[in-house]
N, C-alpha and C positions, 0 to 999 in steps of 0.2 A: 282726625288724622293729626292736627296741630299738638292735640295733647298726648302723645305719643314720642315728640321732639324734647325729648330729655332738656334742649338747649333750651326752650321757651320758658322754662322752669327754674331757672340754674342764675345762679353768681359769679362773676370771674369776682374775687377779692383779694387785693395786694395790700396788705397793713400796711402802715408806716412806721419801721422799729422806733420801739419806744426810749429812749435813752435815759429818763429818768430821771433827766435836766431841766430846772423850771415848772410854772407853775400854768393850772388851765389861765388862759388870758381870762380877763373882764366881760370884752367886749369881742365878738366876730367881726370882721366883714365876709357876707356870701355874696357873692354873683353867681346868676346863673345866663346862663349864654346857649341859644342855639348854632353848632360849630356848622351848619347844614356841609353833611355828612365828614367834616373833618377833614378835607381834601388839601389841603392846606395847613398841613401838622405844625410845622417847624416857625410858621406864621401866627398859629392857635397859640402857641408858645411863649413867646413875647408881648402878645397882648396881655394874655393871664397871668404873666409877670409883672408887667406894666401895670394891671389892674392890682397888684397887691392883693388878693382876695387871700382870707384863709382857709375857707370853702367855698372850691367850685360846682357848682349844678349844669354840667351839659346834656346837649340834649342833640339827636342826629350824629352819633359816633358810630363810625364804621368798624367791622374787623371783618376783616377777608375780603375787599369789594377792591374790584379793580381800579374802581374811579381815586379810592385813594390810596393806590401802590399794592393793596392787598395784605395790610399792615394792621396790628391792632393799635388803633388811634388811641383809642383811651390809655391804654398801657405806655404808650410810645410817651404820650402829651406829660401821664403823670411821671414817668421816669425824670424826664427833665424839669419836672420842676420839684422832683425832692419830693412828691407824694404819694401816699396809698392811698386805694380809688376801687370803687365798687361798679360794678358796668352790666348791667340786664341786658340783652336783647329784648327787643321792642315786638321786632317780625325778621323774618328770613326773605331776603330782595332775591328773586328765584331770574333776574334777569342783569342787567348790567347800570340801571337806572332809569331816568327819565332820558325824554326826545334826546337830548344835546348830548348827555353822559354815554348812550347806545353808540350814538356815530363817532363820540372821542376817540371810546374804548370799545368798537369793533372786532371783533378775532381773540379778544382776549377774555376770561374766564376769573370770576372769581373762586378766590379759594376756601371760604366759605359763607359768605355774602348774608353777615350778619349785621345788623343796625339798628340800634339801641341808644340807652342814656346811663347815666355815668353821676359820681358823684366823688371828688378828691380834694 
C-alpha cells in the first residue's frame, strides 16, 4: 500500500536563484540538527542563523501536522533564512503524535501529516 503513495517517493525542491555573484567558497560549514518535528519554527530560525551554517541537514520536519501549526516547516525555516531546500518525507503520521502532542492537539486534524528530513 505505501508504495502506491506517490508522496513517499517524491521531492518538495525550492532552488536558491543563482545570481551569478562570487565564487564557490573554499570551505563549508554543515550542521545537521534534529528540529524534533519543527514545532518551534520561528525559534529553529535564529539558532541556524546563529549557527552560521552554509548547509543545513535537519531531520524530524513536519508539513501538514497539527503539532506545528499545520505549516510546511522546512519551506517556512528555509524562506527565512534566504535558502533552497530539498525535503523527503520520511513516513505519513496517520494520528496527531505521540502521548503529550494527542492531548495538546485534541479535536484538531492535520492537513497532511507528513514528517521527513530536509536539507538547505
Amino acid at each position: 500500500m505505501a508504495s502506491t503513495l506517490g508522496t513517499l517517493r517524491s521531492l518538495e525542491i525550492q532552488p536558491t536563484p543563482y545570481t551569478g555573484e562570487g565564487s564557490a567558497p573554499k570551505l563549508l560549514r554543515i550542521g545537521a540538527w534534529n528540529l524534533e518535528r519543527c514545532k518551534y519554527p520561528e525559534a529553529s530560525v535564529a539558532l541556524l542563523q546563529e549557527a552560521s551554517v552554509d548547509i543545513s541537514l535537519v531531520s524530524e520536519m513536519d508539513c501538514g501536522m497539527a503539532r506545528s501549526g499545520n505549516i510546511n516547516t522546512t519551506r517556512f525555516v528555509a524562506q527565512r533564512l534566504g535558502a533552497g531546500y530539498a525535503f523527503a518525507v520520511e513516513f505519513v503520521e496517520l494520528g496527531l503524535g505521540n502521548d503529550q502532542e494527542m492531548a495538546l492537539f485534541k479535536g484538531r486534524m492535520n492537513s497532511h501529516g507528513y514528517h521527513g528530513n530536509a536539507i538547505m
